[in-house]
VOGU-3710 file (C-alpha; in Angstrom, 3 decimals, decimal comma):
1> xxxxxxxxxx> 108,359/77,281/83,967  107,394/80,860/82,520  109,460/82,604/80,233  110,941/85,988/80,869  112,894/88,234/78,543  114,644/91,818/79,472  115,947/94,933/77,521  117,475/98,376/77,955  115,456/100,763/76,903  114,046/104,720/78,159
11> xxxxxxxxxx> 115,170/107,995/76,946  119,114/107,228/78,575  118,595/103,753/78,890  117,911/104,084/82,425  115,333/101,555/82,416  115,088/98,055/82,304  111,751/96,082/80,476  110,760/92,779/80,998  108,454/90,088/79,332  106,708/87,502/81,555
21> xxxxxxxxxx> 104,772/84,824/80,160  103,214/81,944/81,209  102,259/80,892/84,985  103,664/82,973/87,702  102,475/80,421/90,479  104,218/79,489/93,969  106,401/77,039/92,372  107,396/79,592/89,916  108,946/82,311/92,869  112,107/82,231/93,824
31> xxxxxxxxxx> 112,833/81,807/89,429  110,737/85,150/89,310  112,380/86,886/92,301  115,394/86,226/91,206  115,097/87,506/88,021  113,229/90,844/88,336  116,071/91,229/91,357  118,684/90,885/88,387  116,291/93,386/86,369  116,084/95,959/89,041
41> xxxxxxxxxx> 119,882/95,500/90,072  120,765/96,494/86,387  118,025/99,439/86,115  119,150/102,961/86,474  116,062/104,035/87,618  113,718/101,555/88,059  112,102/98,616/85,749  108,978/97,980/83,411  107,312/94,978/83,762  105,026/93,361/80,488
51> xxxxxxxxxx> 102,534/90,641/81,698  100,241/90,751/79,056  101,352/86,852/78,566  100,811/86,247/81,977  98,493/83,168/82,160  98,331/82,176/86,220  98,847/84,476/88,890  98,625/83,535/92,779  98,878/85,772/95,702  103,026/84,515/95,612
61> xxxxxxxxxx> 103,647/86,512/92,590  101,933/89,265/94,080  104,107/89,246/97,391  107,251/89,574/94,849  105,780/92,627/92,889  105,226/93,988/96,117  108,300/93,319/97,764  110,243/94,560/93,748  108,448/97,351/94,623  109,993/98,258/98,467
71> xxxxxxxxxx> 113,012/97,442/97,168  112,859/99,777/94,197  112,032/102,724/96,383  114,727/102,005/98,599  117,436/102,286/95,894  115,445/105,264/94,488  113,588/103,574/91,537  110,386/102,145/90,657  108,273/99,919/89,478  105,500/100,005/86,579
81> xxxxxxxxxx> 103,470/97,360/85,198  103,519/98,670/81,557  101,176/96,013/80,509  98,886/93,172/81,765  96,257/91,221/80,656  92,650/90,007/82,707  94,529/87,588/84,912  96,871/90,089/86,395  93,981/93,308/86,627  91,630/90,977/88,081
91> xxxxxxxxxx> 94,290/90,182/90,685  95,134/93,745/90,928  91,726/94,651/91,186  90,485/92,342/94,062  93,430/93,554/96,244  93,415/96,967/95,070  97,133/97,436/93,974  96,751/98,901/90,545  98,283/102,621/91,520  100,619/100,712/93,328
101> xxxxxxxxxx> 102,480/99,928/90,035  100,523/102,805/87,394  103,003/104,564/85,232  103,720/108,413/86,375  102,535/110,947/84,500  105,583/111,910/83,256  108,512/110,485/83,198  111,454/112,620/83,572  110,145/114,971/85,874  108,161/111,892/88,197
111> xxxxxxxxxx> 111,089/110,196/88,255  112,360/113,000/90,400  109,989/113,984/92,336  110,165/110,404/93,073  114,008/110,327/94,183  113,037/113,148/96,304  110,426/111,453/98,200  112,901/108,316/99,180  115,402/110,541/100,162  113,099/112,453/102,352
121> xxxxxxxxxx> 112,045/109,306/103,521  115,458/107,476/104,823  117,052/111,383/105,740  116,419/112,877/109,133  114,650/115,642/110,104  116,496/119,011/110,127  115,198/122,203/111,714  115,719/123,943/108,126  113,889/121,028/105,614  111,254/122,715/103,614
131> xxxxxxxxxx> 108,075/122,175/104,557  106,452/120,638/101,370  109,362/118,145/101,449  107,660/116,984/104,594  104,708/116,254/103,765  105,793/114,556/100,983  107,863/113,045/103,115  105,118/111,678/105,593  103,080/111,004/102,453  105,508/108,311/101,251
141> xxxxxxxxxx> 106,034/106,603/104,655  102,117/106,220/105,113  102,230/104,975/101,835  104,941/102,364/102,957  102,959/101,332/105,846  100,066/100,910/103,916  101,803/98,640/100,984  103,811/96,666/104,216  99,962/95,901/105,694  98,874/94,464/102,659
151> xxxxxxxxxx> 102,080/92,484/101,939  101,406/91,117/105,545  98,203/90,519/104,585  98,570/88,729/101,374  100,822/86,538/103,588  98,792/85,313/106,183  95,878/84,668/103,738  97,876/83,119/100,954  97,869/79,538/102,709  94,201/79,738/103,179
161> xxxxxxxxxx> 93,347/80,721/99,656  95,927/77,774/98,047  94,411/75,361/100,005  90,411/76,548/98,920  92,328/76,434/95,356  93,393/72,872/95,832  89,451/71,987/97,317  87,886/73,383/94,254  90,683/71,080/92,286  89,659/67,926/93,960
171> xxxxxxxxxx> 85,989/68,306/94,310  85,485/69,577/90,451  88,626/67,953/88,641  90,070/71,388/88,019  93,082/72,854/86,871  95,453/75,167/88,871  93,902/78,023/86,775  90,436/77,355/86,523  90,334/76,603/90,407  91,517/80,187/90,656
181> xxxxxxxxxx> 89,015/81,461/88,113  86,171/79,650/90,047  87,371/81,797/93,349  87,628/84,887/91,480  84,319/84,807/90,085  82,523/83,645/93,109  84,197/86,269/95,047  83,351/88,899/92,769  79,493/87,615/92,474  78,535/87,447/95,963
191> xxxxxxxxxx> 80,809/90,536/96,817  82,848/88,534/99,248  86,558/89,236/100,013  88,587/86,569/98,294  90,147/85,226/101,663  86,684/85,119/103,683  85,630/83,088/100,554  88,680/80,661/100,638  88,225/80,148/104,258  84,530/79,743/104,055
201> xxxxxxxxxx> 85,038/76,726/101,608  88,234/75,138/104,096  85,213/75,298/107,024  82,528/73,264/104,456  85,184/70,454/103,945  85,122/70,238/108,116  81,446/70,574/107,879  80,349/74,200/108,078  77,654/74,893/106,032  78,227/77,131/102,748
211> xxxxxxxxxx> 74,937/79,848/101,957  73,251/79,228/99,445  74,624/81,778/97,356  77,887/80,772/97,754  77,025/77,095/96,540  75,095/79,001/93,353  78,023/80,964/92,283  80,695/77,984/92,684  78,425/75,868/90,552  77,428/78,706/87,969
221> xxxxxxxxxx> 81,764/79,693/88,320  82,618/75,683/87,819  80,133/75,478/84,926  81,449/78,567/83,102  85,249/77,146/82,900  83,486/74,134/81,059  83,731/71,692/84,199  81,564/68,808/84,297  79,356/67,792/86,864  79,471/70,981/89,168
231> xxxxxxxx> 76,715/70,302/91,384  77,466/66,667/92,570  81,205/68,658/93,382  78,950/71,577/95,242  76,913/69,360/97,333  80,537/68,008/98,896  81,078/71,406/100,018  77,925/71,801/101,905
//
């Protein structure tokens, strides 16, 4: 189970920080919902997440930053990752939700431009409302849409991705981790999306053929996290 450990802390002690370590997996979500809920629920104005001891992170963990995230903006707040290590960028990265959690520029003055926004957001429209306040407005909610279609996303390809994660387990005797390294890395070296990938490797098991640059980077990926044997476990996926 990971570890997680909060404090009080900003200027008025308005915001709440928080230490995950370990391996924020899918067995590991409802303990980490739970507990950056209780976080956010005792925040003033929003939370500040450390997960430079992050070991393991899946597309579950992601769903929950993401959905910390809604939440926060709903109740006026937000969320910042403060701190990460390679795991969590490269996760990040590949779905392209750093800004989603980057600190503001500024903090007192961010902070309310930010409360502004989520009222403008949830009010309705008045003949009188300043026009900047609607386009900030209509900013935000396109912003919303955006983050709820790639929380949908992460969703539907999540069970495809686990199970290519628990094919690369079997057919090269890895761990959770280095299963997920193997995907990353292959991904990012034949500049395929991480889901087409996954579901690429589900069709070899049921017989479709894999390129033959996908086979090369699995077995270069599989050798590099110190597996052994990585072609007679790529020639099961052809």
């Amino acid at each position: 189970m990971p570890e997680l450990t909060s404090c009080v802390h900003g200027p008025d002690g308005d915001r709440v920080g928080v230490e995950v370590r370990g391996e924020l997996d899918l067995d590991a979500s409802e303990w980490l919902r739970k507990a950056l809920r209780e976080a956010l629920g005792c925040s003033v104005r929003g939370v500040d997440l450390d997960l430079k001891g992050v070991t393991f992170c899946d597309c579950a963990a992601l769903n929950i930053l993401l959905a910390l995230r809604l939440r926060a903006l709903r109740q006026g707040k937000t969320v910042v990752i403060r701190a990460s290590g390679a795991v969590v960028d490269r996760l990040l990265a590949l779905t392209h939700t750093q800004e989603l959690f980057a600190a503001p520029g500024g903090e007192g003055q961010d902070a309310q431009v930010q409360d502004t926004q989520v009222q403008d957001a949830q009010a309705q429209d008045t003949p009188t409302r300043d026009t900047r306040g609607t386009d900030a407005s209509e900013d935000f909610v396109q912003d919303l849409r955006i983050e709820v279609a790639q929380l949908r996303r992460a969703m539907q390809t999540r069970p495809t991705i686990d199970l290519a994660r628990g094919i690369l387990m079997a057919s090269f005797s890895l761990s959770s981790e280095d299963a997920w390294t193997v995907l990353v890395e292959a991904s990012q070296n034949t500049n395929t999306k991480l889901h087409t990938l996954a579901g690429d490797l589900v069709g070899a098991v049921k017989g479709d053929p894999l390129s033959e640059a996908v086979r090369e980077q699995l077995s270069c990926a599989v050798a590099k996290v110190g597996s052994g044997g990585p072609t007679a476990g790529a020639s099961r996926l052809r």
